[in-house]
N, C-alpha and C positions, 0 to 999 in steps of 0.2 A: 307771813311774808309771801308774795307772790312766787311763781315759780315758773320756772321750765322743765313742763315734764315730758319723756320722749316713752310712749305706750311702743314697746316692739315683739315681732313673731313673726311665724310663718306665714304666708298665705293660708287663708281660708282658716286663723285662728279669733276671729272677734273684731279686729281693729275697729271697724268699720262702724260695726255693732255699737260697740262701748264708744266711741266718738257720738254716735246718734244720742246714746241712752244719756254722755254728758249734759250732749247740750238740750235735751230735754228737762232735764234736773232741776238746769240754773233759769232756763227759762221760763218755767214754772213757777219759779220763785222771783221773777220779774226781775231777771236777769237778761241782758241784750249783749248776745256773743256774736263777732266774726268768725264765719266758716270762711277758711281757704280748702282750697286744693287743686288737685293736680293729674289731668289724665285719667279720668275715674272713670272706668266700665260704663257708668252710665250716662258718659258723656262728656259732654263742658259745663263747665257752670254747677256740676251734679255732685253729691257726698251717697252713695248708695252702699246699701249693705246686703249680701247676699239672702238675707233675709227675705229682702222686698222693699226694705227702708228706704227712703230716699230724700232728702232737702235739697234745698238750693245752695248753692253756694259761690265764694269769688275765683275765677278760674287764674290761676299763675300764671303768669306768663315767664317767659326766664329773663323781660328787662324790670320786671316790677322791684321796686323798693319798698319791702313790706314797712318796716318803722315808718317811710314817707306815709305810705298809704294809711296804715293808723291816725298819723299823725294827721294827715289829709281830713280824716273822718271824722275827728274829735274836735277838728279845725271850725269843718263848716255844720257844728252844732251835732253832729249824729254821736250816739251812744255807744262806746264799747264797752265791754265790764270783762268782758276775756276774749282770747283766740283760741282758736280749734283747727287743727293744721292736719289735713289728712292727706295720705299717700305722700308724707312727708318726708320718703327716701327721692322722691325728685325734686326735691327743690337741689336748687346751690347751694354751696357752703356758705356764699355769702348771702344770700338770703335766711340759712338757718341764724347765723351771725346776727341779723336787724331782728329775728324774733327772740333773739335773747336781750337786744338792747330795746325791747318794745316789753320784756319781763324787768330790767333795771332801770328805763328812765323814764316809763310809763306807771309802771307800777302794777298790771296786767299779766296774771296766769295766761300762759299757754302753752295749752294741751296739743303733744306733736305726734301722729298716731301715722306706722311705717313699717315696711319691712327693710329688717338689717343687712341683709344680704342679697346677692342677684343671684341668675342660675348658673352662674359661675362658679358660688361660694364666697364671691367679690365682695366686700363692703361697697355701697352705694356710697358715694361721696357727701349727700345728705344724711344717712342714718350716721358715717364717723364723727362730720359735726355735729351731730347733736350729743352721740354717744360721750364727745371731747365735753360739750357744757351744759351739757344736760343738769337740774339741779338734782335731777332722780332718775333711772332708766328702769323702767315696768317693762318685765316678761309678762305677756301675758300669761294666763292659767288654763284660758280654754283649748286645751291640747288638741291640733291638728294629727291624723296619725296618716301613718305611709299606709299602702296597699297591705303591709302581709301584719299589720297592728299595732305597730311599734309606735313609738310618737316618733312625729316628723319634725325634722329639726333643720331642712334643706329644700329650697323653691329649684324645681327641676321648669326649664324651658321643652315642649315637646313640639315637634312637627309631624302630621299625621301617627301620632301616639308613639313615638321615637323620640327622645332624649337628645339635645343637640347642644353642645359644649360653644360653637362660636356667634360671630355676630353681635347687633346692637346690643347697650346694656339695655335699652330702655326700646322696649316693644308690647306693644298692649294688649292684653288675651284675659285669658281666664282658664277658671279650674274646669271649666263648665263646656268649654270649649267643644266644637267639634271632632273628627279625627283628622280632617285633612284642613284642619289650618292650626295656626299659630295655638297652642294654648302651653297651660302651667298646670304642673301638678307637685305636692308638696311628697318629699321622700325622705325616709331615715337616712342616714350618714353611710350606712353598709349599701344601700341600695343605691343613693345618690352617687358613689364614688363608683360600684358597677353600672351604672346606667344603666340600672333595671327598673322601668317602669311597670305600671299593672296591666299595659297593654303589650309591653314585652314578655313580662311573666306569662300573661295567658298563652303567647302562641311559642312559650317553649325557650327562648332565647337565651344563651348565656351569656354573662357576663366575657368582657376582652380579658381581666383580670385574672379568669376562675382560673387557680393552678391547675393544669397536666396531670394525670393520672397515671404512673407508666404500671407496663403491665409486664406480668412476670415470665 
């Protein structure tokens, strides 16, 4: 039976990766899948993985009607046999919505590959719907870990290597990032909730949180 599967994790755990290695698999076996997505590091139009991987892909826009657009493609003779939906915590609810009705009245796996949360600790409003009709939700396995080893279980927003609670949900950076601009770094839940990043740890910083010590 076809499916909706939603692949989720942290930043900088595989997503990316394991969307590429799918749709290498099926294609192989002469299989013809649509790549969406959305916002991706390496551009418009791009599915990249920090790898080096990179394909082409359909870039989202937020008035697209994905089921239309299947429908559109299968309409004027083009091939789909699955979807592969990457950075699939931006789409809409109701775009996750048309890739479930493009898994029931199409008949078409597709694979939804995202992170669950923002650097808020937020659900993204695309990771809960998928999370709501997903027919499966995969954690991934390849464990991102925080600075001091832990696995990381929390996407931190940083500006010039400082942790920042407000602002857009949706701003595009990376792990990779410079110090004085926008990036992400992935943190344990003890470190994410101190806003202690690795670039705060090194220059000594504590935590707003750490208890008081009184002295006798």
């Amino acid at each position: 039976m076809p499916e909706l599967v939603f692949f989720s994790g942290t930043m900088d755990c595989g997503k990316s990766t394991l969307a590429l290695q799918i749709e290498h698999n099926r294609s192989a076996r002469g299989l013809k899948g649509l790549i969406l997505t959305r916002d991706d590091r390496a551009g418009e139009g791009k599915l990249s993985s920090r790898l080096g991987l990179v394909t082409d892909a359909v870039e989202v826009a937020d008035d697209l009607d994905l089921y239309a657009y299947v429908v559109d493609q299968l309409s004027q003779g083009g091939r789909v046999d699955y979807v592969i939906a990457d950075e699939a915590q931006f789409l809409a609810p109701a775009q996750i919505d048309q890739l479930a009705r493009v898994v029931d009245d199409l008949g078409l796996d597709v694979y939804a590959f995202g992170i669950t949360t923002d650097f808020r600790s937020k659900l993204f409003p695309g990771s809960q719907r998928l999370v709501e009709l997903a027919d499966r939700v995969e954690v991934l396995q390849v464990e991102a870990l925080c600075w001091c080893g832990a696995r990381a279980t929390h996407n931190a927003r940083t500006v010039g290597g400082r942790m920042v609670v407000e602002g857009a949900q949706v701003v595009v950076g990376d792990v990779d990032g410079s110090d004085d601009e926008v990036g992400y770094e992935v943190l344990c839940r003890r470190h994410h909730s101190r806003r202690l990043t690795s670039a705060a740890s090194r220059s000594g910083t504590l935590s707003p949180d750490v208890l008081p010590v009184a002295s006798d």
